[in-house]
Steps between C-alpha positions, in 0.01 A plus 500: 500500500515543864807467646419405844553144575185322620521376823255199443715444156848524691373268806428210237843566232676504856375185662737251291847695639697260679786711661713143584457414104623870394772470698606144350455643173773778557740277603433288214587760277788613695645134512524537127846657376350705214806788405732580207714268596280174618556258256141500393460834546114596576406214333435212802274782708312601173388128478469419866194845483393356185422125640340671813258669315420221266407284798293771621271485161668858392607525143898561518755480267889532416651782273842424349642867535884430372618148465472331861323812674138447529197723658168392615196589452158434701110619405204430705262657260147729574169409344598829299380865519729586738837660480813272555817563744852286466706447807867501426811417665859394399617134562823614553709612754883613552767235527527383894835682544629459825220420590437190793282199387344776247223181375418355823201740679479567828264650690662742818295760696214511235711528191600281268867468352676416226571623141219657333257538716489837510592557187207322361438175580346605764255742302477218219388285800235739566347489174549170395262421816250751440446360179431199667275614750290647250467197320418301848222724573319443181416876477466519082634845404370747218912591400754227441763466775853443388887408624778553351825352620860661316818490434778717544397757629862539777715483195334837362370408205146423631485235162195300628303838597565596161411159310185523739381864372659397123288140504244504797340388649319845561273691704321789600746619801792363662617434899870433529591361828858637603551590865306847588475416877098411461488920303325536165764647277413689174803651385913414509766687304637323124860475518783423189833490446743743320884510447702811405815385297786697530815504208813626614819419343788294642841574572804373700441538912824697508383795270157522550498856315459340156224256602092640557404305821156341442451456903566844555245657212280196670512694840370796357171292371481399854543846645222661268284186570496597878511883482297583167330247417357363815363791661278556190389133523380572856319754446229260339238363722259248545241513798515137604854430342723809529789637290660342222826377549876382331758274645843441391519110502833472394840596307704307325809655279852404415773467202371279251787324455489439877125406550583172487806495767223742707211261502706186553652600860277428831732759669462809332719680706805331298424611139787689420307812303778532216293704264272791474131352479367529159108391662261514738156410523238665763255287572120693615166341608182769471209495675236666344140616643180466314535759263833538347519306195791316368580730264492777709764331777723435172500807340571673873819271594618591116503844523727455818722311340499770235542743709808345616660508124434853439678603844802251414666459174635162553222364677333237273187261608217337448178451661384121462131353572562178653178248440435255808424217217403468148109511581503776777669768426405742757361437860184733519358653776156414680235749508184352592171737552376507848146489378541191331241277608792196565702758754137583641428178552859363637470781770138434569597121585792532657363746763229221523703225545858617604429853683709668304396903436406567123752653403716500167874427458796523311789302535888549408537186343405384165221223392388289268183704484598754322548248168151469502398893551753578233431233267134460496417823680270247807473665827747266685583566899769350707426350849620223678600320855858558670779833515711605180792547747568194545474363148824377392658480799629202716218545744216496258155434604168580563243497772233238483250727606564684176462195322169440653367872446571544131438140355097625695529842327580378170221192525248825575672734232432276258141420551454848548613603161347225312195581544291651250419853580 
């Protein structure tokens, strides 16, 4: 297969690009409030994509997910022969927070605003229109070229990335569209959640002497986290990602009998503290490189913990594995080859089309993308229009040049990797 995208084939897939329309079809999608807590959830922007590409003679589809929470699916398929690449992007975003006018876009000094279009409407955008384009120009590929559009992904529990790689549709390799600032990026750290629960026993506030604080055998999971445990993690590197890494997200501990007096007070400042706490929960997000398996980061936290007991008599915890949902359990890592002929052939056309040196990334965030190399074991690479930093935020956007660049790069990846070798 050569990887090298034709310049006679990229002149004719890029004639139909209309950067006016591209930029109509963002806003579109931004217009539509598509987040946890829209009342139709992802549901009106998986069927506004899915009429679009039925008028445009694509085969599309809905795919109930959980009751009310649909993906979409697109396929413009090859004659056959060739291999087949899915585009893939989340439909939704954050909720607007404090956001101002977070669904009506706005263009301002060559980037658009509003929420999601960074983070991915913007990206989806980008694909959506490639697809297209493709179809427009009437070039027949060997490989199928696919979309899918899913669902909660910013909750963390990635369900319509998993139904996708659980019930298809399938293919050969996989281009996931978050923002990478126009850079191919084959590998981002896994991350999951952990809580160490700590039993102490209560007692009255005035003679703390017959009571086991839980908060203050908690500190000393915190202190080992930070000076033992930590420094080991560090020492683990990846050449595009770095070390591994631990954060303390949280701590929550109190008097049973009290939790409820505790949690029902906006000022906490005022809770009076009458007895010894008899719990405390630390709460720990790892990130782990390609590499370390699951197994591995549990048994390692454990024997801290344990570590802990056999220094302290009436220390007494409990190391907990906390699943993001019922369907992913874990939150793998990305590790995508650089010889893979899909990274070959996004760097190829993006230095083509966008200028952008070949050269391979890795991100701190986490994608969707790493479902499918997990799952199905696909090559899958993330790259996409806009800046990371400002996804989230109350100034999110993304420059329209972007938009314009990697909606043309993905058009050419495509064709370039649906070809038969």
């Amino acid at each position: 297969m050569s990887l090298r995208p034709d310049l006679t084939l990229r002149d004719s897939l890029l004639a139909p690009y209309d950067d006016d329309e591209l930029v109509r079809l963002t806003a579109d999608l931004i217009a539509i409030e598509s987040h946890r807590l829209a009342p139709s959830k992802e549901t009106h922007c998986a069927e506004f994509l899915c009429d679009l590409f039925r008028r445009e003679g694509i085969d599309a589809g809905l795919q109930e997910v959980t009751p009310g929470r649909c993906n979409v699916w697109a396929r413009l398929p090859g004659k056959g022969g060739g291999k087949s690449l899915m585009f893939n992007g989340h439909i939704d975003t954050v909720p607007p927070g404090e956001m101002v006018d977070p669904f009506a876009p706005r263009i301002a000094n060559g980037r658009m605003h509003g929420r999601g279009t960074c983070d991915m409407k913007g990206g989806v955008a980008c694909q959506v229109y490639a697809l297209l384009c493709l179809k427009r120009a009437g070039v027949q590929l060997d490989g199928d070229v696919l979309f899918t559009g899913v669902i909660a992904e910013e909750d963390g529990t990635s369900l319509g990335a998993v139904h996708v790689a659980a019930h298809g549709p399938r293919a050969d390799m996989v281009l996931v569209a978050e923002p990478t600032a126009l850079e191919t990026v084959i590998a981002h750290k896994g991350f999951d959640y952990y809580a160490v629960e700590v039993r102490g026993r209560a007692a009255h506030s005035s003679r703390p002497e017959n009571g086991v604080s839980a908060i203050y055998k908690a500190a000393k999971v915190v202190r080992a986290i930070e000076e033992c445990l930590l420094p080991e993690i560090r020492k683990r590197q990846h050449p595009l990602l770095g070390p591994a890494s631990i954060n303390v997200s949280g701590i929550v501990g109190a008097a049973r009998t009290e939790e409820n007096l505790i949690r029902g007070r906006s000022d906490i400042q005022k809770y009076p503290g009458g007895t010894v706490p008899d719990f405390c929960t630390v709460y720990m997000d790892r990130r782990r490189i390609p590499g370390e398996s699951l197994d591995e980061v549990f048994k390692e936290m454990c024997a801290a913990v344990d570590a802990l007991a056999a220094e302290d008599p009436e220390f007494d915890a409990e190391l907990r594995f906390l699943p993001a949902c019922n369907v992913l359990d874990s939150h793998p890592p990305l590790d995508t080859a650089a010889d893979e002929p899909l990274v070959r052939a996004c760097l190829a056309c993006n230095e083509a089309v966008a200028g952008v040196a070949p050269q391979v990334k890795g991100v701190a965030f986490w994608s969707d993308a790493a479902v499918f190399s997990d799952r199905l074991g696909v090559p899958a690479v993330v790259y996409g229009p806009g800046f990371v930093d400002v996804a989230h935020s109350v100034r999110e956007d993304v420059p329209v040049d972007h938009l314009e660049k990697a909606s043309r790069v993905m058009g050419l990846v495509a064709a370039t990797v649906a070809r038969a070798g």
